[in-house]
N, C-alpha and C positions, 0 to 999 in steps of 0.2 A: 092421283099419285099416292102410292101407298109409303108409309113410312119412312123403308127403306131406300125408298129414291131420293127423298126431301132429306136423309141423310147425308147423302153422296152429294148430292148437290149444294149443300151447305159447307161440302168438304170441299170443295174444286174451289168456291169462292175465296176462302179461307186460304189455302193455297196461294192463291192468284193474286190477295191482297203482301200474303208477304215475301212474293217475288217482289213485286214491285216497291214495297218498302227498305227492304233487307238485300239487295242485289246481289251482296258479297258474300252473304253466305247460302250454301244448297241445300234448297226446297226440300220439304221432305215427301217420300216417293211409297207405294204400295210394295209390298215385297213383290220382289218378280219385276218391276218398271223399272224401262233401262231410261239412264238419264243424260242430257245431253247439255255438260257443262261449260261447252264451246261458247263464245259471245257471240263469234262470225254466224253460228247455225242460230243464234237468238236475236232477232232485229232488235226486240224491245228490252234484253240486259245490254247489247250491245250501246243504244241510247242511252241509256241511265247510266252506264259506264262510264263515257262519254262528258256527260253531265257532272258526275260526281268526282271525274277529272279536275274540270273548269273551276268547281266551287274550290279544289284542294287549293287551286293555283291560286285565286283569289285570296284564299284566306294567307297562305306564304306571305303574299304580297302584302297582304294589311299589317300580316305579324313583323313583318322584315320594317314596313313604314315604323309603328310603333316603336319599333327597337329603337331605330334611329333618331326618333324623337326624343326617345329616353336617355339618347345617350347626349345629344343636345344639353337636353336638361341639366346632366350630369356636369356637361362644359361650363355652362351658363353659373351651377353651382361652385366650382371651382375657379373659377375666371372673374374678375369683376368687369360689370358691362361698363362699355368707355359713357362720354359726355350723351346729355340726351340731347338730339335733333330736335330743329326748331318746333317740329309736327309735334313733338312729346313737351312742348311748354306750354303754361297755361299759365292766365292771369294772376293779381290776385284777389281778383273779385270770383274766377271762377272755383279758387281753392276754397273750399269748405273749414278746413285747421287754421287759417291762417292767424283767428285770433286765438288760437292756444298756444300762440307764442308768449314765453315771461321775461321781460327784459332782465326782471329783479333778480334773476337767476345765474345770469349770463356773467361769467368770469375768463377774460383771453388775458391772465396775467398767468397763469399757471404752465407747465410744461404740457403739450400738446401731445400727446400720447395718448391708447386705446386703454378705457380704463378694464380691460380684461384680459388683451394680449399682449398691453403694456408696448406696441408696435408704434411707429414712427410716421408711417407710409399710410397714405390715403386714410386721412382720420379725418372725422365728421362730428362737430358738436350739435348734441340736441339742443333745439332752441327753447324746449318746455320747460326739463329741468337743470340743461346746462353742462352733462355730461358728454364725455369723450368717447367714441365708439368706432370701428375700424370698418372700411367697404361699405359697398351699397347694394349689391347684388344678393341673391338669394344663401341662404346660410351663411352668413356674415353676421356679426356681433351688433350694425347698425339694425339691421333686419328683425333679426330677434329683438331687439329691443323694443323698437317699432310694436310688434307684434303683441307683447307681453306687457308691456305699458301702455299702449293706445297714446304715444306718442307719435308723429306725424312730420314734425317741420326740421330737417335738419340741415348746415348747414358745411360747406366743406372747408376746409381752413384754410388750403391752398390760395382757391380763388373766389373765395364768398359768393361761391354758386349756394343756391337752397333748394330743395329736393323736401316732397313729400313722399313718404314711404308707407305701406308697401303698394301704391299704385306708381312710386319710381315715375315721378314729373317734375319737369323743374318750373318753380317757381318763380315770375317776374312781375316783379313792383317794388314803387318807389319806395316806400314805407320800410324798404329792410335793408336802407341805405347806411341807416344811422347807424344799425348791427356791426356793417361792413367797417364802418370808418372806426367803430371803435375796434375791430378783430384787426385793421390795419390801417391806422390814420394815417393819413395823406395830406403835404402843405403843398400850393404854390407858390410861385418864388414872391409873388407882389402878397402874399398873407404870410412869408418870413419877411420880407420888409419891415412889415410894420408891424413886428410881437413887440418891439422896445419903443413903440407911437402910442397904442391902442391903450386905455386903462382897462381894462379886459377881464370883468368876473366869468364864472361860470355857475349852472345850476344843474344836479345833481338830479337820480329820478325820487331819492328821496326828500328835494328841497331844500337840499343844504349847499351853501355856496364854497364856491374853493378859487381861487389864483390858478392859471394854467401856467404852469412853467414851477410853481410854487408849490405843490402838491404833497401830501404828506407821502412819505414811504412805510413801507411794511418790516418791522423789525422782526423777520421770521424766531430767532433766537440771539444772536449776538450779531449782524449784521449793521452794525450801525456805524460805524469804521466807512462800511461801504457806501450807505446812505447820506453823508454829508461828503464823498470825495461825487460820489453821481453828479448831487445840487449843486455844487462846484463847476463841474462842466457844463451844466445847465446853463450857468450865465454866464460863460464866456461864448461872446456872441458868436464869432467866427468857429469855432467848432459845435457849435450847437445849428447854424445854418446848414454846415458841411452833411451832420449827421441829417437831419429833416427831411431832408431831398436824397432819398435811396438811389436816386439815379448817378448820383457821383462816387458809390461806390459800387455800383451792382457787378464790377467784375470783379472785387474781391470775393473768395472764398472763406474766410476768414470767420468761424463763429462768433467768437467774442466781436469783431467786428458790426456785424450784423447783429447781433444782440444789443448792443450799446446801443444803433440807429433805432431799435425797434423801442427800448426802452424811454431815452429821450423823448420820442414821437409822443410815443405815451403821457409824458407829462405834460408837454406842451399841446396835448389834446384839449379843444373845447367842446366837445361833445361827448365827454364820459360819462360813462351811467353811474359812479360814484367817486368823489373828492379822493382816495388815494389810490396809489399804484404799487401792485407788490414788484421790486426785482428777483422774483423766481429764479426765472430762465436766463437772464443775466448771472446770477449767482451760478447757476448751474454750468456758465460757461466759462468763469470764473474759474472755479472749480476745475474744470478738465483742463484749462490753458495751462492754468499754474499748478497741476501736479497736487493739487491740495496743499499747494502752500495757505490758499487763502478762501476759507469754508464760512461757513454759518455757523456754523455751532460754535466755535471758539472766535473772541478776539483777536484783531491784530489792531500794528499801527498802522493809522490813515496815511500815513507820510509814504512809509515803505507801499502798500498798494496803490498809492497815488505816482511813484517813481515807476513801478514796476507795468500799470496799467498804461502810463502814457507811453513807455519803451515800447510795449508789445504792439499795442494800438499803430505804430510809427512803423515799427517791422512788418505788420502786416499791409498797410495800406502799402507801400513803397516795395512790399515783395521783397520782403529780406536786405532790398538796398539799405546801409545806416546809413550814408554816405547822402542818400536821394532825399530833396525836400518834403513833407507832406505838410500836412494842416497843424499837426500837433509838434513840431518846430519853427512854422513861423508865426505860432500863436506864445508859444512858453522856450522857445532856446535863446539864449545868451552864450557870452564870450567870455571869460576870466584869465589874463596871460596869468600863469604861474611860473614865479621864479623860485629855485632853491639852490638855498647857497651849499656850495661846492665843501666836501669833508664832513658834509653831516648825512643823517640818516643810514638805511643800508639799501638804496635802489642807486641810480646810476650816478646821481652827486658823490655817492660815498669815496669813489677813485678819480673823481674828473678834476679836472685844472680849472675850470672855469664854471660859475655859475652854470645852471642850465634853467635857460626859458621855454616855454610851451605855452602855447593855444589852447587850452582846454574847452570846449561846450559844457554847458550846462542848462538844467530844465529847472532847478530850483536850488534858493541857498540856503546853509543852516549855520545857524548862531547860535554862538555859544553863551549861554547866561551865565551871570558872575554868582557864584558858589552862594548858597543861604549859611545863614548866620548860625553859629554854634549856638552862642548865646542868648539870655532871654531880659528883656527888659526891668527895670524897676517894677513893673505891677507883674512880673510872672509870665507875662505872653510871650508868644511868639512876635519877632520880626519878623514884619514882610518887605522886603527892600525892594526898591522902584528902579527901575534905570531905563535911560531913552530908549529909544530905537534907533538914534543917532549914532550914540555911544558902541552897542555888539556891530552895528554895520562897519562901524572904521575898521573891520575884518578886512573889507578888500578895498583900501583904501592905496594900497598898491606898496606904504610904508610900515602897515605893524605887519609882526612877526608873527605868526603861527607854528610853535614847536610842537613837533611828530617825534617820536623817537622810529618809529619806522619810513616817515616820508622824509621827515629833516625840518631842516628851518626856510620856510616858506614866506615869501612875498605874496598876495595874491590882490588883483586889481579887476574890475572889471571893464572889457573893451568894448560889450557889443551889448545895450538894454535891449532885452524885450519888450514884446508889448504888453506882457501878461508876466508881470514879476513874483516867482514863488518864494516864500520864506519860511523855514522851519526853526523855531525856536527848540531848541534843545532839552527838555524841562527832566526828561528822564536820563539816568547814567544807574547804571548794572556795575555793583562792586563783587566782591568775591560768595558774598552770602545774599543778598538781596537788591531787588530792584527800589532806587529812592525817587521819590519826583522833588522837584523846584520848584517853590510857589513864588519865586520873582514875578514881580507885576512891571509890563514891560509897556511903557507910556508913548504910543503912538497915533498919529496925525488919522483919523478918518477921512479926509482930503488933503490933497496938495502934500504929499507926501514927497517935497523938494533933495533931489538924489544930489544936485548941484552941490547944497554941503557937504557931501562925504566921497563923492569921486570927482578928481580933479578934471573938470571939463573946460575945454575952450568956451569963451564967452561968446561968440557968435552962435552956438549950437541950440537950439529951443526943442522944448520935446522931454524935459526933462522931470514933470509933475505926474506923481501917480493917485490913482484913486482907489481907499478899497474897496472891492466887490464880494469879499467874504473869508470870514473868519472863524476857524476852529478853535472851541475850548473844552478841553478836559476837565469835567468832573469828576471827583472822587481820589481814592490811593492812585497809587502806583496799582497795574497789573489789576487794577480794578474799576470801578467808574462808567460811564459813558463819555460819547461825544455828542456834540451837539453844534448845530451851526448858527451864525449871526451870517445874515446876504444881503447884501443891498439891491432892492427892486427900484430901474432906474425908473420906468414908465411913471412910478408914483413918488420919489424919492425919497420913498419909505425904506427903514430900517427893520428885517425880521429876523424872529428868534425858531426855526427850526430842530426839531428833536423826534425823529422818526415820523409819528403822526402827527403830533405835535405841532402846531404855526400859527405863533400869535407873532404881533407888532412890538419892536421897543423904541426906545430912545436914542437918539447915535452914544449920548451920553454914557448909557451900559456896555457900550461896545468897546468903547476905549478901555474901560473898567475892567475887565474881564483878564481872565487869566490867560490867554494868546498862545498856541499850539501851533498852529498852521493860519499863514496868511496868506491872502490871491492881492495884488494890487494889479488896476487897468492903465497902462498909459495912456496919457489925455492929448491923444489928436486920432483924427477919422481914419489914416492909412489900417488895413488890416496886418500891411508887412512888414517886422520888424526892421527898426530903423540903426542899421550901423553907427556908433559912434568912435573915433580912430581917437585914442588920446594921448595924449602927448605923454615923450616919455620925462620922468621925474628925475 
């Protein structure tokens, strides 16, 4: 074979490899060769054609699957995924994080919001370091975090499900019970029985003991107003049972409702990771009920949020009825007939012929203290004068006079004890240029505080001894000061002295001592419901 043929024949090859790789595009041809770019006239473009169809169709199809997947993705990104299925829980011996949980961390006293998007809805606490973060699904704030801190266990506030992230399993064991019951404690009825049986310490993760029910509070800035009318409710037993057990009020919608139950629970918790409770989220609901009358940051009087809180409280449980009984009426309302004599004041006595009497209700009484002394004694001091408790109560002994220039001159008695009798001593009076306080020291009975001497009752009637269960005193000026509580813990019939965190022990003796603001007295027999007394008229 000479040269030239092993030329040519090198060239056919050549050719023939890139028909068959290159199908779509035409061969290249000798000048002069006619070419025949029909497939039907070429078996073997016609096959490859063919072929090259199939694989398009195939890969459409892959491409078209993939999309679809991505746009899944895209769902799955936007969507949060619901509960996980049994199949997606796992023990917690089979979770690997499980001990990089920090209880010391762990704070459910704070407003439960996403600390990023500041969101309300589907929030999840880390259990490592105890922060708030929102969703659980992919691009989510829980997720990122997870992700960026090699955090792992979190849990969700709703329903104390835990969830290990980013393998998204839920977590089941016993061990993260304790978590749950502090993110939302829980009594039943036979363990409220017996909170006023049981002598009942508690211990701390840090070791330090505390009193359940006794607990200190969080003075965020001026909140202490609010902290001694809380511990207040604390020991009135029948609204502190009522609150404990969520199931008697779960149809109310009512934030501050619900907040108060949540709070309470809280104190009378024996399984908290540490001795105080902040009211936050109480405050905060505080807050929106009352318009900002009644905030943190500034002071008020415990009396007025103590009036205003048990109203609202009453309104909400009863659904706007005032009229309809609740719990916070037949624990603290009374009866007072008020009579005012005819030709005085300027409401409807001022034109009437005749006395006018009325029924009034009431949740608490206030007395008035007899005026402090101008004068200052032979060595230069101040007087401080004493007067009973006997003495301001013959207010409504149904005979002295109470002169109103606006109401008139008023009789006023009372018809109906409660069982939880409130008293507000009057210490403060606002003149034209400043607020004065009265350091009248006001001498009353730590038990058996016998009403028999000051309101005329029939002699067959029993029921008429009170006991106190706690006492407010003001320190300091006027418009300045704190509060601070004295409460009687019956289970040990100890005397304590309460002041935010503050809870040591005293003597009943300091109690009676004390400068006396606000008083709770308990009626002494077991009925929870207020017991009418009818009394005779004078």
């Amino acid at each position: 074979m000479t040269v030239a043929d092993a030329l040519y024949e090198w060239e056919n090859i050549t050719q023939q490899s890139t028909k068959n790789f290159m199908s779509k595009r035409p061969r290249e041809v000798n000048a002069g060769e006619d070419v025949d770019v029909d497939a039907s006239s070429n078996p073997d473009l016609k096959q490859e054609t063919t072929d090259v169809s199939h694989e398009e169709e195939k890969a459409d199809m892959v491409t078209h699957k993939f999309e679809k997947e991505d746009e899944n993705d895209d769902d799955d990104r936007i969507h949060l995924p619901s509960s996980t299925s049994r199949s997606n829980m796992r023990k917690g011996k089979d979770c690997p994080y499980l001990d990089t949980i920090s209880r010391q961390n762990l704070d459910f006293d704070f407003e439960k919001c996403c600390s990023v998007s500041l969101s309300h809805v589907n929030v999840y606490v880390c259990l490592v370091c105890g922060k708030y973060f929102q969703g659980r699904g992919l691009s989510t704030h829980v997720y990122t975090h997870s992700l960026e801190t090699g955090h792992h266990m979190f849990m969700k506030t709703d329903n104390g499900k835990v969830f290990c992230l980013p393998d998204n399993y839920e977590v089941s064991d016993r061990s993260l019970d304790d978590i749950r019951h502090v993110l939302s404690p829980t009594f039943t009825p036979a363990e409220v029985q017996r909170l006023d049986l049981d002598v009942r310490w508690a211990r701390a993760l840090d070791g330090s003991e505390y009193m359940p029910g006794l607990v200190g509070l969080n003075n965020m800035r001026a909140n202490d107003y609010v902290n001694v009318i809380i511990h207040i409710l604390s020991r009135v037993s029948p609204i502190r049972d009522f609150f404990l057990q969520p199931d008697n009020y779960k149809q109310c919608r009512s934030m501050l409702v619900q907040r108060t139950g949540e709070l309470l629970r809280k104190i009378w918790n024996t399984r908290n990771f540490k001795g105080q409770v902040s009211p936050h989220e109480f405050m905060q609901a505080v807050m929106t009920c009352s318009k900002k009358r009644f905030v943190i940051e500034k002071q008020s009087d415990p009396v007025e949020f103590f009036s205003w809180l048990l109203n609202t409280l009453h309104s909400d449980l009863t659904g706007g009825k005032i009229k309809k009984q609740s719990i916070i009426t037949q624990c603290f309302q009374g009866e007072l007939e008020v009579t005012t004599e005819k030709g005085t004041g300027k409401g409807k006595a001022a034109t009437a012929e005749e006395d006018i009497v009325e029924r009034v209700p009431f949740l608490l009484l206030a007395l008035d203290l007899p005026a402090a002394p101008l004068f200052k004694d032979v060595l230069e001091k101040n007087i401080i004068p004493q007067v009973p408790i006997f003495n301001i109560m013959r207010k409504f002994d149904g005979v002295t006079v109470t002169d109103d220039i606006r109401l008139g001159r008023r009789h006023m008695r009372v018809t109906r004890l409660p069982r939880y009798l409130s008293m507000h001593m009057k210490r403060f009076t606002k003149n034209n240029f400043f607020m004065e306080k009265n350091p009248t020291i006001v001498n009353f009975p730590v038990k058996n505080l016998e009403l028999r001497d000051i309101i005329p009752l029939p002699e067959n009637l029993q029921g008429t001894k009170y006991d106190l269960i706690a006492n407010i005193i003001h320190e300091g000026k006027a418009g300045e000061g704190m509060y601070r509580l004295h409460v009687h813990r019956k289970v040990e019939e100890i005397w304590y002295e309460v002041q935010d965190l503050r809870v040591v022990d005293i003597l009943p003796q300091m109690v009676a001592l004390s400068e006396s603001f606000f008083q709770v007295y308990e009626l002494k027999q077991s009925s929870s419901v207020p017991v009418k007394y009818e009394v005779k008229q004078l």
